[in-house]
KEVEXKE-560896 format. One record per residue (C-alpha): residue in one letter; chain; x, y, z. Coordinates in Angstrom, 2 decimals. Layout:
N
@type->A; mol->A; xx->X; yy->Y; zz->Z
...
This chain:
193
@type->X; mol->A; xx->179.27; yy->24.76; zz->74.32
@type->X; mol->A; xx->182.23; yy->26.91; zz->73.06
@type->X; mol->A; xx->182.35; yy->30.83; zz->73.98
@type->X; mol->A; xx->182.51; yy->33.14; zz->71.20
@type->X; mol->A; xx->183.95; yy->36.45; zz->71.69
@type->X; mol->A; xx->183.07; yy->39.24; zz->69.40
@type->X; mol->A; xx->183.23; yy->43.23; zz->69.29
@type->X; mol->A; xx->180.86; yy->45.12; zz->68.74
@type->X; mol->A; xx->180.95; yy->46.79; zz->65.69
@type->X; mol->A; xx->183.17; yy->50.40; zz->65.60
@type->X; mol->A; xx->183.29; yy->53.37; zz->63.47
@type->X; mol->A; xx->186.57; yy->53.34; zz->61.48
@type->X; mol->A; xx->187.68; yy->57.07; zz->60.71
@type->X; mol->A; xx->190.44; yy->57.69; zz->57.95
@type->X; mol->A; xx->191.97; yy->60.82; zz->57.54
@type->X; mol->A; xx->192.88; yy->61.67; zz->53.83
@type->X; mol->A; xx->193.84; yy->64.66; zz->51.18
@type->X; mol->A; xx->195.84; yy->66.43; zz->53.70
@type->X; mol->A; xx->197.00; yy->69.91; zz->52.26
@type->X; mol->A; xx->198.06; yy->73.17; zz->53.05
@type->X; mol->A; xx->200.07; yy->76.33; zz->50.80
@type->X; mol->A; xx->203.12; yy->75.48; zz->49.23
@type->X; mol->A; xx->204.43; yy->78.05; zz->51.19
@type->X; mol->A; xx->204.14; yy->80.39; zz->54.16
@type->X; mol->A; xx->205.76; yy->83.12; zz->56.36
@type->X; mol->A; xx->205.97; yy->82.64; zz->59.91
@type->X; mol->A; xx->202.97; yy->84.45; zz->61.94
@type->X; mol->A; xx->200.81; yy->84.54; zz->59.29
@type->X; mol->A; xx->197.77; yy->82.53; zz->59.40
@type->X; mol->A; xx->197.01; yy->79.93; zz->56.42
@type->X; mol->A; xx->194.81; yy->77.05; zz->56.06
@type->X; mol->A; xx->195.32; yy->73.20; zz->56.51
@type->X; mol->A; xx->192.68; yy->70.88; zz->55.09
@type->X; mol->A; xx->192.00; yy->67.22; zz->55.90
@type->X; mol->A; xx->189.23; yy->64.80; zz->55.10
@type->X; mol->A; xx->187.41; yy->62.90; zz->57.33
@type->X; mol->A; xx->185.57; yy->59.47; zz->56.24
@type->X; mol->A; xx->184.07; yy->56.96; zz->58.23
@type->X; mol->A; xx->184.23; yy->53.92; zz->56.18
@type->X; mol->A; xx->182.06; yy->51.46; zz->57.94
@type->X; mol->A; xx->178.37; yy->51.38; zz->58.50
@type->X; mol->A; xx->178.80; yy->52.30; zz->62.04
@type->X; mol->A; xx->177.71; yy->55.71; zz->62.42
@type->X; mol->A; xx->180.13; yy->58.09; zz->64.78
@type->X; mol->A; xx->178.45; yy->60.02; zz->67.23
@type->X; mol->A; xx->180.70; yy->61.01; zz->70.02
@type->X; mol->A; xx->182.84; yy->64.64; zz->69.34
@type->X; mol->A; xx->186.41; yy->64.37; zz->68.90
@type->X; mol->A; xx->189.44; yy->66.07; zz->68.64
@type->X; mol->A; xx->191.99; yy->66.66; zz->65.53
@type->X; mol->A; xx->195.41; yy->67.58; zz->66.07
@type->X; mol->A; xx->197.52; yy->69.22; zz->63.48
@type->X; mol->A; xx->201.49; yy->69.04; zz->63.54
@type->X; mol->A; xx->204.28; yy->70.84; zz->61.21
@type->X; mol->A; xx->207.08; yy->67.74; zz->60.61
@type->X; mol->A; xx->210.45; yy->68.21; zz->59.82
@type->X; mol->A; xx->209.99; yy->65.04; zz->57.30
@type->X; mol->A; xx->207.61; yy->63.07; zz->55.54
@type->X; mol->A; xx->206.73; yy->60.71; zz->58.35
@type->X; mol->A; xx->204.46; yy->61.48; zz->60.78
@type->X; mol->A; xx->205.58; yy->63.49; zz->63.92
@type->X; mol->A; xx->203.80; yy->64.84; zz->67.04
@type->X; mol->A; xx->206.73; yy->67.25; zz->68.02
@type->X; mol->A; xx->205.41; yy->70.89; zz->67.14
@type->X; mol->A; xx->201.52; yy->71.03; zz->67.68
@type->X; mol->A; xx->199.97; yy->73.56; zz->65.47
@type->X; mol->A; xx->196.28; yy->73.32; zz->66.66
@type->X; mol->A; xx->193.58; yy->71.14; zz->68.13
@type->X; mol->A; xx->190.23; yy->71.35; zz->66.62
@type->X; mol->A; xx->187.28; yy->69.61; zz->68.29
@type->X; mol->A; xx->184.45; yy->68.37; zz->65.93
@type->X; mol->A; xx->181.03; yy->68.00; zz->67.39
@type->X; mol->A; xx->178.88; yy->66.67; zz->64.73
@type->X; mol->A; xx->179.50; yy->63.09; zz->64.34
@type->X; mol->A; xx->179.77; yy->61.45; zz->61.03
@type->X; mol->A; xx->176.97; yy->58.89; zz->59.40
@type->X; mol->A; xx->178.03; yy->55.43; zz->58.01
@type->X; mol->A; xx->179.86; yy->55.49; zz->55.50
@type->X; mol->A; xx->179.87; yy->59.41; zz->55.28
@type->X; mol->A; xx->183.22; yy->62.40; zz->54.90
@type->X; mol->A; xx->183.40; yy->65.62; zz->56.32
@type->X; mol->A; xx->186.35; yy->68.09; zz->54.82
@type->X; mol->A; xx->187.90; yy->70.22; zz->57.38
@type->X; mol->A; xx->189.59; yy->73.61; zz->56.89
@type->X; mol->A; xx->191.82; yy->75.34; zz->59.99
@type->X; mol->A; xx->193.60; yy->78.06; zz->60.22
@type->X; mol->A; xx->196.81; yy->77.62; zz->62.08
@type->X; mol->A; xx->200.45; yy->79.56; zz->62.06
@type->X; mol->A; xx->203.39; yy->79.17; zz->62.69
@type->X; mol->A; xx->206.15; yy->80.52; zz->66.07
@type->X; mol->A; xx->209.68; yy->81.92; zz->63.76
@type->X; mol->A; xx->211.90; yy->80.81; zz->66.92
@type->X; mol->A; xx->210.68; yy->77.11; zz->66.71
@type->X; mol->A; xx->211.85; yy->76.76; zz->62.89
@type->X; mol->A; xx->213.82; yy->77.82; zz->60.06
@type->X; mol->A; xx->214.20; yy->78.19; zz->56.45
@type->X; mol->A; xx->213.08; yy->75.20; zz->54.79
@type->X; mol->A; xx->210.21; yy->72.52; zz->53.98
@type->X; mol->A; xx->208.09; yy->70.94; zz->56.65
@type->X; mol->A; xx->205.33; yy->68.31; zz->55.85
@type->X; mol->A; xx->201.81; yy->68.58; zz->57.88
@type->X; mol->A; xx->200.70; yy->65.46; zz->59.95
@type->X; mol->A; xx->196.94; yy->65.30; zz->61.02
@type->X; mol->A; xx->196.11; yy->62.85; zz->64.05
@type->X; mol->A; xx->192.03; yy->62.45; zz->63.68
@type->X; mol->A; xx->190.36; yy->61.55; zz->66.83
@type->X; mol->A; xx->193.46; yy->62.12; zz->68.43
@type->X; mol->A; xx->191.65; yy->62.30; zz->72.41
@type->X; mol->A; xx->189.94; yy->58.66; zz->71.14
@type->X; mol->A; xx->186.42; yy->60.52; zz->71.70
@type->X; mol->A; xx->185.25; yy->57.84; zz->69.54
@type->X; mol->A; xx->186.29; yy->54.12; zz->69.50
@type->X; mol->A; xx->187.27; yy->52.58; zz->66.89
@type->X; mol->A; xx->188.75; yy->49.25; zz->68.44
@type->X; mol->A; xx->191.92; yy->48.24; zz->70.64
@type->X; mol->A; xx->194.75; yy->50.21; zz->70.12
@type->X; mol->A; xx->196.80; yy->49.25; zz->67.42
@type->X; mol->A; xx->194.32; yy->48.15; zz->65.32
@type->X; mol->A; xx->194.32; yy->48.99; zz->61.76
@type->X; mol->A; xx->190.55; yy->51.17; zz->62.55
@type->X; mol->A; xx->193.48; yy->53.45; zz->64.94
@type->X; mol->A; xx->196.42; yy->53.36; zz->63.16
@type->X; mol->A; xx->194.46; yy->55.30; zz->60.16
@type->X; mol->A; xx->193.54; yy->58.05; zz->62.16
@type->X; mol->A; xx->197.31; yy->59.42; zz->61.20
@type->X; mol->A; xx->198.09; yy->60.95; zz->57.79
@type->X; mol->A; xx->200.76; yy->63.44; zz->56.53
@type->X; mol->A; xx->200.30; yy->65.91; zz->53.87
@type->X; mol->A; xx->201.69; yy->64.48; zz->50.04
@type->X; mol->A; xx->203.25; yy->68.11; zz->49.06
@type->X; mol->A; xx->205.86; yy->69.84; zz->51.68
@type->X; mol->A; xx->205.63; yy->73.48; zz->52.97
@type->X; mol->A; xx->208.24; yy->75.46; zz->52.42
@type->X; mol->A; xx->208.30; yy->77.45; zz->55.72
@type->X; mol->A; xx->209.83; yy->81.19; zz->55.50
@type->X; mol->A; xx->210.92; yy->83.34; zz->58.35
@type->X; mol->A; xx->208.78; yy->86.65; zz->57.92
@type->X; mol->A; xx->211.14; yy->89.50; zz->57.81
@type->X; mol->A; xx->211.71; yy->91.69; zz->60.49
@type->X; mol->A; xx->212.10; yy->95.59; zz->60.94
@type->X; mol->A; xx->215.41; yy->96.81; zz->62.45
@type->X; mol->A; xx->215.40; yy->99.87; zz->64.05
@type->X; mol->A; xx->218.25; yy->101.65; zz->64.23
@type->X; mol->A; xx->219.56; yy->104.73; zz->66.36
@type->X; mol->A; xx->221.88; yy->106.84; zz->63.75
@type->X; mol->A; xx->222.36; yy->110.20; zz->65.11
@type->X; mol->A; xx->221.96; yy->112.04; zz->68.50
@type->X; mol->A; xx->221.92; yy->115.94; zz->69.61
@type->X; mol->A; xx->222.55; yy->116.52; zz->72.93
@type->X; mol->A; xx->223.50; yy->119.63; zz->74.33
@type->X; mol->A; xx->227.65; yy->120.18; zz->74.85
@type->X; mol->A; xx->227.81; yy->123.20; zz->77.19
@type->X; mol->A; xx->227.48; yy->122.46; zz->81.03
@type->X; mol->A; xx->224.15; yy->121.77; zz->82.19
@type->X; mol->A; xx->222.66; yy->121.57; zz->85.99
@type->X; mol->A; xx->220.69; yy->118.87; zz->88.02
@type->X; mol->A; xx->216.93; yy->119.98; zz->87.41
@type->X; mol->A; xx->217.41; yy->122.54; zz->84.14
@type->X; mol->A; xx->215.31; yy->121.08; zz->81.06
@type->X; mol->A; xx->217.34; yy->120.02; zz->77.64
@type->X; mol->A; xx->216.49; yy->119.36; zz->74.40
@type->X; mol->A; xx->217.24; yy->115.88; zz->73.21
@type->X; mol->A; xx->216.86; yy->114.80; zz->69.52
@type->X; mol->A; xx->217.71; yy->111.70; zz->67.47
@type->X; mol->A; xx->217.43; yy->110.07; zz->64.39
@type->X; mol->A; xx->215.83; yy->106.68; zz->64.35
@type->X; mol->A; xx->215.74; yy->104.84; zz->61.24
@type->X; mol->A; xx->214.15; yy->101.20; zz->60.29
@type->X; mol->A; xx->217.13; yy->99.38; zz->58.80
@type->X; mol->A; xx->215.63; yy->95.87; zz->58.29
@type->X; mol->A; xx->213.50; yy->94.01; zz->56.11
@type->X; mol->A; xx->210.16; yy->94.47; zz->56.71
@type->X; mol->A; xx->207.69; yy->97.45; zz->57.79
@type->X; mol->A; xx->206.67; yy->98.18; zz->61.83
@type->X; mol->A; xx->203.56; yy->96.24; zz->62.79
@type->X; mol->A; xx->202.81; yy->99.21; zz->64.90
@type->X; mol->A; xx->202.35; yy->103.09; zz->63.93
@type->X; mol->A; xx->203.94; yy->104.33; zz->67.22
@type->X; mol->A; xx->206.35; yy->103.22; zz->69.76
@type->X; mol->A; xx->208.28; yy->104.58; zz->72.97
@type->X; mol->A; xx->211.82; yy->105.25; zz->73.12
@type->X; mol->A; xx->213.32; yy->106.09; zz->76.15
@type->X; mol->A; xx->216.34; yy->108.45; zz->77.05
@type->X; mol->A; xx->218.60; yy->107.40; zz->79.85
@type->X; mol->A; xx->222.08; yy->109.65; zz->81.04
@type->X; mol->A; xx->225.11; yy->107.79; zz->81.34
@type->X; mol->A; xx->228.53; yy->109.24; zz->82.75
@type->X; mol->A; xx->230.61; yy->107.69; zz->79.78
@type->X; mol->A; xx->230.04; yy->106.03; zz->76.20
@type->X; mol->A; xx->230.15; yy->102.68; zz->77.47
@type->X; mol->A; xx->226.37; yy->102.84; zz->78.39
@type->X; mol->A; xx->227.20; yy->101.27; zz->82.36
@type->X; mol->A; xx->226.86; yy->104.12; zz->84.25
């Protein structure tokens, strides 16, 4: 008789209602949310891993990881699981402007879903509907404006009084009450010696 080849039956996860803040500073935490359903009868039981990326577009990208997020609880026939992440963003890897989010569910294949390229994979990608728009937090700027040295001879040894004005010309507030400054003596104004 004839051979009949047939797979068993898979789960197929599709990742959906991807969203995140219209927008966000850089190094502040926010939250991306993605839903998970598993629209066969096939119940998923192995963990997996989600992978969320900031895109410089609307198609799906993998270039600038923003987290991976393993989920451990499976998901029944049929059933959806909404996940919410908190992820943030490095200033020196973007700039001023809109980003979209892409989600890659089951991203490590923890659980299979049938040969690669299969419609059951390729729906384990999704990008957000609404863009980002990404803004570079402001920085502080601080600034050395005035210095009191002493102008009469001094000796190798003998203590001085130093004093200077430091002010914080830039945008934004320290992120840390105290700092250290140091003093260094040079033989001229060009600060090489």
């Amino acid at each position: 008789g004839d051979n009949v080849l047939s797979t068993p039956a898979a789960p197929d996860l599709q990742v959906s209602g991807i969203s995140a803040p219209p927008s966000v500073f850089t190094g502040a935490k926010f939250a991306v949310s993605w839903t998970i359903t598993n629209v066969t009868t096939v119940a998923a039981s192995n963990a997996w891993i989600d992978r969320v990326y900031l895109c410089p577009a609307s198609t799906p990208c993998q270039s600038y990881l923003l987290g991976s997020f393993s989920y451990l609880a499976g998901l029944s026939a049929t059933g959806a699981v909404t996940r919410v992440q908190a992820v943030s963003i490095d200033r020196n890897l973007v700039t001023n402007r809109d980003y979209f989010i892409t989600v890659v569910i089951n991203a490590d294949n923890g659980v299979y879903e049938g040969v690669p390229g299969s419609p059951a994979v390729t729906n384990d990608v999704g990008v957000s509907a609404q863009p980002i728009q990404v803004q570079l937090a402001p920085l502080p700027q601080l600034v050395i404006t005035a210095i009191d040295a002493p102008t009469n001879p001094v000796y190798a040894g003998q203590d001085i009084t130093v004093s200077w004005v430091e002010c914080n010309q830039g945008t934004a507030a320290t992120a840390v009450p105290s700092w250290n400054d140091h003093v260094r003596l040079y033989a001229d104004t060009n600060l090489t010696q």
